[in-house]
N, C-alpha and C positions, 0 to 999 in steps of 0.2 A: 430563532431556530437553534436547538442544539444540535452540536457537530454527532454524528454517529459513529458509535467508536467497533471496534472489530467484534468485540465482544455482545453489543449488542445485533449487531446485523447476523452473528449465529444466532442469536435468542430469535428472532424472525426467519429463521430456516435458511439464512442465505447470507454465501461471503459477500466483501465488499466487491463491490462490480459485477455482480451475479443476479441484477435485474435490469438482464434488457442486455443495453451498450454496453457487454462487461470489461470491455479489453480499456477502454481508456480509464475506466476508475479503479481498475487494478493495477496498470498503471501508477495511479496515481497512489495509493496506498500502497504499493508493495516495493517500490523503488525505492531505495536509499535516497539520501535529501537530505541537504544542511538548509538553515533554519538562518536569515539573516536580519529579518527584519521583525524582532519581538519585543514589545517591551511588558517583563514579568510584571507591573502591576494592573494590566491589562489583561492579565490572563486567571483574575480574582473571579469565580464563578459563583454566582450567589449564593448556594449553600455554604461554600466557605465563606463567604462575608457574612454570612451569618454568626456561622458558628465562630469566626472570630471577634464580631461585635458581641456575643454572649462571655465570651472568656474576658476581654478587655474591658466589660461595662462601656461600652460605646452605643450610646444611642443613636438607632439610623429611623431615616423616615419612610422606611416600606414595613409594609404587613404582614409581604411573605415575599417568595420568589415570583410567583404569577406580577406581583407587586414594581418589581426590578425588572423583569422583561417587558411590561409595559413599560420601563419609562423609557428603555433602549432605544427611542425614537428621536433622531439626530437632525437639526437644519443645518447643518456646519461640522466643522473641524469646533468650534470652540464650541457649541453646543455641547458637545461631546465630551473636552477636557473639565468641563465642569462638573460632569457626573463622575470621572475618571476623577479627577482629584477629592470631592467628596467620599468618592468608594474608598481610598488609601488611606482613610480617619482609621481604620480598623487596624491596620500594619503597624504594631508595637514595638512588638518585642523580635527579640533571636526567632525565636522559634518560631514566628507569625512568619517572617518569612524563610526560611525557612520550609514551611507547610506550604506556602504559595509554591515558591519553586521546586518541592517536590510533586505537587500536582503536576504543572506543566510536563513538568519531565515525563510522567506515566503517561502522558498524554500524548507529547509528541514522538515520543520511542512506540506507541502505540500505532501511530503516524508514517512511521519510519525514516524519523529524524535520524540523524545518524552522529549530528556535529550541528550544536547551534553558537550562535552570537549576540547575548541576549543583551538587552538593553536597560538599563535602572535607571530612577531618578533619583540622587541621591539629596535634591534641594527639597523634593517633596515629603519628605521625610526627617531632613534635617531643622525645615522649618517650622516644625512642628516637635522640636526639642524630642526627635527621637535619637539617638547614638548614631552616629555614621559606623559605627564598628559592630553596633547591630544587627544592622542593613547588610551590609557585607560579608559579614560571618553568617548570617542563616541562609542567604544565597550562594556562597560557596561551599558553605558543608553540601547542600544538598546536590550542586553540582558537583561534588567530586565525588559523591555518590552515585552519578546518576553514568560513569563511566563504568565502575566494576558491577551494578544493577544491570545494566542494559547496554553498553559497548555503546554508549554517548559520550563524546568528548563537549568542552564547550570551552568559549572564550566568554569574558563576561565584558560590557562598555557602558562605563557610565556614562551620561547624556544630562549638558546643561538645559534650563528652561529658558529657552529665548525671550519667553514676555520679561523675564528678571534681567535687570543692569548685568551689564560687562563685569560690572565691578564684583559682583555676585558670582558670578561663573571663574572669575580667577581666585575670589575667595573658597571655593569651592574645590576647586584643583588643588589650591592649596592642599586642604584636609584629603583629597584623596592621594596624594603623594606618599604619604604613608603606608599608603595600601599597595604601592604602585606594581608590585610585584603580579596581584590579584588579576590585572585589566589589559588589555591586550590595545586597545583605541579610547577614545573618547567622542562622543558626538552631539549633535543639537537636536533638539525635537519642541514641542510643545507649539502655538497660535504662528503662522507663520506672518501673519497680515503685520506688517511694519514692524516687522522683527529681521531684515535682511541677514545672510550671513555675515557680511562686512562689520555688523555691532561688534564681532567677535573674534576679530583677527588677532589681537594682541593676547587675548586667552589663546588659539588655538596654535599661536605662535609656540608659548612658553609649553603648552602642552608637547606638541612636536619637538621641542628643545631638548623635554624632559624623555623622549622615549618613544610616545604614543604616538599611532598611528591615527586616521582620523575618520568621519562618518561624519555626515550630516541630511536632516532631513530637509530637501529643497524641491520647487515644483509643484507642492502637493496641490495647498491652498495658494502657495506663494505662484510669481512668475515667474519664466523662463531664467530671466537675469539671475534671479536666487540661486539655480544651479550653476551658470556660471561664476557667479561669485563664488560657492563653496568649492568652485574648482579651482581656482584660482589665485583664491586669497586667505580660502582656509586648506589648500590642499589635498582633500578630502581623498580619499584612496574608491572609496563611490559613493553613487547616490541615494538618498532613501527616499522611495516616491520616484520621483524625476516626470510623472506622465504629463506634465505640462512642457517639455521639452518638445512637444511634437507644435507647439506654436512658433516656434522658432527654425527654421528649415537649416540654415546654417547652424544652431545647436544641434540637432540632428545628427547630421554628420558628423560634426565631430565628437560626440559622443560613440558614433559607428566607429568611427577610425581608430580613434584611441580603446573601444573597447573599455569604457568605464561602467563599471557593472550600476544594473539601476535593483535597487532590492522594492520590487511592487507587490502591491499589496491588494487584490481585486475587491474581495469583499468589503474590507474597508472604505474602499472607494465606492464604493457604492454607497454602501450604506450612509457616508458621509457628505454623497451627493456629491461628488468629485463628476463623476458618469450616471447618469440618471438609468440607466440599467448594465446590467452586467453583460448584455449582448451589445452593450454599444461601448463599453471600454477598449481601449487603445493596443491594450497588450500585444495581440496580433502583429497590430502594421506595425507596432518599434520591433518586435520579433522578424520579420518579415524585412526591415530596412536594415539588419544586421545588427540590431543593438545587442547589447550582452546583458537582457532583462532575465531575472529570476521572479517566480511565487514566494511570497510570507503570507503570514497570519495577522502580524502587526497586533492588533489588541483583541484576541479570538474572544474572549470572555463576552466581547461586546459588540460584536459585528458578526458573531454565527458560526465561527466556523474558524479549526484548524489547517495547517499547510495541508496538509492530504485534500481536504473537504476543498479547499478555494480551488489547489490543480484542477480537481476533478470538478469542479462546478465550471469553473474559467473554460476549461478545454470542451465542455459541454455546448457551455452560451455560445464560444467562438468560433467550433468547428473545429477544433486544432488536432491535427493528425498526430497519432501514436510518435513520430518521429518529431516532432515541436514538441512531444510531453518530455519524452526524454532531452531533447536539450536545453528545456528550461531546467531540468534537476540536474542534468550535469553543469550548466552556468550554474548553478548554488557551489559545488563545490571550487570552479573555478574564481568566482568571487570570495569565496572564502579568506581567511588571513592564516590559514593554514601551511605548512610545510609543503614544498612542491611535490615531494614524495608521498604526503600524506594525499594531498587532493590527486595525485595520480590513481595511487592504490582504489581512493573510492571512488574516483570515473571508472576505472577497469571493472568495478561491484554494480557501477548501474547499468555498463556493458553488458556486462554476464546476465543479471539480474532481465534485463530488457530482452536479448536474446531469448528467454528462459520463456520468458510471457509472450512475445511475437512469436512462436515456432506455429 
């Protein structure tokens, strides 16, 4: 399923949320919204994997795009990263990405992203003897582009691959230290299954030594413990995923209490078979038990759908009242690692913004 973007729902005589229920997917579309849990090589839509495997001579093994949406069919988190890592053969040069991350940008300003915190792999790329300087430079031009294009700020976080050794991810930090200016955190992602956060205390240690704040993905595929660990021993400022937290009653709560943001991702989860439908996902009851969940997109390229499209899908499946839409987008900006004054100013924008659409 492609996400529908504004532009095409006027080509169809009608704005977004203007068939049917329009008040929640306007909502969902026209509220301001930071963006926490994305990672740009995920957000590769097959025409440009195309047209990038035609510029790099990269042979791929689909025949067209119909080719690629069939194979989008996932038993797992690693089912998944398998086609995700083979899609990134394409991502060469500067300019490759670059091109990637100017897409997204039209995308989720489209969305009405306002401030994201994007995610990169810098192993998946450096293991394949592309430049880390790169990687980094064609993603930052085009984010700081994408501030005076469309009044989108962004923070960028590289993220180690947990299936790779410790030793790999400090190797890793190393060569981003150079860049250190560029990155706002760092975090873990990739196969959670017997990749605990604990592998990576003594990297996330030195990273926090060095400056950086921290992220981790825990809960998804993994268990409960996962999130505690990355609260724990890696620090982590929140969580990405966390929905397996609702197995543990005492995590629960204190994830209520402390108020440690979870950056969830519905369509993902679904599709990833996390929740076997998106009317039966959790989002709700951690909403409902006071947690501080926000919507992402997480890898929209490949699971349907951007932050607008999952709010307004999510609040669909769940029933969630216009007043749950808006405090899951003001939890975005309050998770955010933005300036207190900056995340004030854009709560005050979903205020008004809300206001404007409830009247």
């Amino acid at each position: 399923m492609s996400p529908t973007t504004k532009d095409e729902a006027t080509a169809e005589g009608r704005s977004p949320g203007q068939d049917g229920s329009s008040l929640i997917e306007r909502l969902a579309w026209e509220l301001p919204k930071a963006e926490l849990h994305l990672h740009l090589e995920g957000t590769l839509e097959p025409e440009l994997f195309f047209e990038l495997a035609k510029r790099n001579n990269v042979t791929v093994p689909y025949a067209d795009v119909a080719a690629i949406h069939d194979a989008y069919v996932f038993e797992d988190l690693q089912s998944f990263l398998d086609l995700y890592y083979q899609g990134c053969d394409v991502l060469v040069t500067e300019d490759d990405f670059y091109d990637l991350t100017a897409a997204y940008v039209r995308r989720a300003a489209d969305q009405g992203v306002r401030h994201a915190e994007v995610f990169f792999d810098p192993q998946t790329h450096t293991d394949r003897s592309v430049p880390l300087a790169a990687v980094v430079n064609g993603i930052s031009r085009a984010l700081d582009e994408a501030e005076s294009a469309f009044g989108m700020t962004s923070y960028l976080i590289p993220c180690f691959l947990r299936h790779l050794s410790a030793e790999a991810a400090m190797t890793t930090l190393e060569e981003l230290l150079a860049f250190g200016p560029a990155f706002v955190a760092v975090g873990l992602d990739s196969g959670e299954q017997g990749n605990p956060p604990s592998k990576f205390t003594e990297v996330f240690d030195r990273a926090r030594a060095e400056g950086f704040l921290t992220v981790a993905h825990a809960g998804e595929e993994g268990p409960p413990s996962y999130i505690t660990e990355a609260l724990d021993l890696l620090d982590v400022r929140r969580i990405d995923h966390g929905v397996r937290c609702e197995e543990d009653a005492d995590l629960v709560k204190r994830l209520a209490g402390e108020q440690v943001p979870l950056t969830v991702c519905p369509l993902s989860n679904v599709k990833l078979r996390v929740f076997p439908t998106l009317e039966q996902h959790n989002l709700g009851r951690l909403l409902d038990a006071g947690l501080a969940v926000n919507v992402n997109s997480d890898d929209p390229a490949y699971f349907g759908g951007y932050v607008a499209d999952n709010l307004a899908a999510t609040a669909h499946a769940l029933g969630l009242t216009a007043t749950q839409v808006v405090e899951l987008v003001a939890n975005s900006f309050d998770a955010s690692f933005l300036p207190s004054g900056d995340k004030a100013r854009h709560r005050a924008e979903v205020v008004r913004v809300a206001a404007a659409l409830l009247r």
